[in-house]
SEVEXLUM-196825 format. One record per atom (N, C-alpha, C): x, y, z; residue in three letters. Coordinates in steps of 0.05 Angstrom, whole numbers, plus 5000, padded with zeros to 4 digits. Example, Ala and Ser with C-alpha at 12.3 -4.5 7.8 and 13.67 -1.06 7.14 Angstrom:
// residues 2
526448865156ALA 524649105156ALA 526449345156ALA 525749555142SER 527349795143SER 525850015157SER 
***
This chain:
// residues 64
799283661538UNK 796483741535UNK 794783491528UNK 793083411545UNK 791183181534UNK 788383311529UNK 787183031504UNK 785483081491UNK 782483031510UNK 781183141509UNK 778083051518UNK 776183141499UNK 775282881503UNK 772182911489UNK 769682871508UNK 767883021500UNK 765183001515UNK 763782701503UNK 761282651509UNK 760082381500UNK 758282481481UNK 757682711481UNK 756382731454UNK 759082791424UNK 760282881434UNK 762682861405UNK 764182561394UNK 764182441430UNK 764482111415UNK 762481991407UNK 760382061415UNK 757981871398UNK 756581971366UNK 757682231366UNK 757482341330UNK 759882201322UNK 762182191336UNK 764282011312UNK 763781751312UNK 762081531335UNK 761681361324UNK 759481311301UNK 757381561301UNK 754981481286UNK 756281541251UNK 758681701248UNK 759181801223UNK 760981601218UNK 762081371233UNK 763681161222UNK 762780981214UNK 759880981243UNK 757780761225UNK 757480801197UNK 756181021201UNK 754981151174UNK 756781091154UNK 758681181150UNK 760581101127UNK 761280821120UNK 761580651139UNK 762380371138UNK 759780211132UNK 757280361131UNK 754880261118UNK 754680351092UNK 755380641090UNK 755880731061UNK 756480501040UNK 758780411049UNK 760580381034UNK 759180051031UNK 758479841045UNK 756979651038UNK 756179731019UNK 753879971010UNK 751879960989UNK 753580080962UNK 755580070969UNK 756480360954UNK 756480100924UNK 756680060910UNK 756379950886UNK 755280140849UNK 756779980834UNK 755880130805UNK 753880090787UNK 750680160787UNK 749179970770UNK 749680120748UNK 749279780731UNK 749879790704UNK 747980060686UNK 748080180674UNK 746080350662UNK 744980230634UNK 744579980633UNK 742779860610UNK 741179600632UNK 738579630628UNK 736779400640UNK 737279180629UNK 737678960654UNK 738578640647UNK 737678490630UNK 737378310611UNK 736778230598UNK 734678010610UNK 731878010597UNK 730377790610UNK 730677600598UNK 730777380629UNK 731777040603UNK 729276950600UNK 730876720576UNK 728976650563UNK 727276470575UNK 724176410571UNK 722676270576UNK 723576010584UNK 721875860593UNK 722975630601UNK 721375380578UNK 723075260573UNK 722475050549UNK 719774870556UNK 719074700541UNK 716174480553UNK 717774320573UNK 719374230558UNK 720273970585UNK 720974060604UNK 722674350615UNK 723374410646UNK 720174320659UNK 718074510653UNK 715074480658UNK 713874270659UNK 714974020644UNK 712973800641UNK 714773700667UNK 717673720671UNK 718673610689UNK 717573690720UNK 716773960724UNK 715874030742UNK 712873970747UNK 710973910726UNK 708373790724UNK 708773480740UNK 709973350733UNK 711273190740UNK 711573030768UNK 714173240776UNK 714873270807UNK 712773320825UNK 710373530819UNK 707973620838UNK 707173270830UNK 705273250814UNK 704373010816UNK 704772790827UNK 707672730833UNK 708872570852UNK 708672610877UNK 708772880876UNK 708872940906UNK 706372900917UNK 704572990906UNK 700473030919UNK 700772650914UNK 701672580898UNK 701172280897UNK 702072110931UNK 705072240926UNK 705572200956UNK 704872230982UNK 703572370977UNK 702472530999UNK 700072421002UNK 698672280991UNK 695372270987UNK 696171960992UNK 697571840994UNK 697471470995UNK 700471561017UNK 700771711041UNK 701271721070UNK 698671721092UNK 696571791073UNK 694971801095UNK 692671521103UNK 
***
């Protein structure tokens, strides 16, 4: 006895395999306490990045 399938019964088993094999990507456990926000960022990260821009517009402004 062989099996047949129509094309709509193979294309529901591929969309429920999709489906599941996408499930399961998301499938994950969030934590049930909200993340902790870090801490601020100190003067010097900032002064260092004050810094870097200034170099850069400096750079930028004595290319042209």
């Amino acid at each position: 006895m062989t099996t047949r399938t129509t094309l709509g019964t193979a294309q529901q088993l591929h969309l429920n395999r999709a489906a599941r094999t996408a499930g399961e990507a998301f499938a994950f456990e969030e934590p049930d306490t909200a993340p902790v926000a870090p801490a601020s960022r100190s003067y010097g990260t900032n002064f260092l990045w004050v810094v870097m821009a200034v170099i850069a517009v400096l750079a930028l402004w004595l290319s042209f």
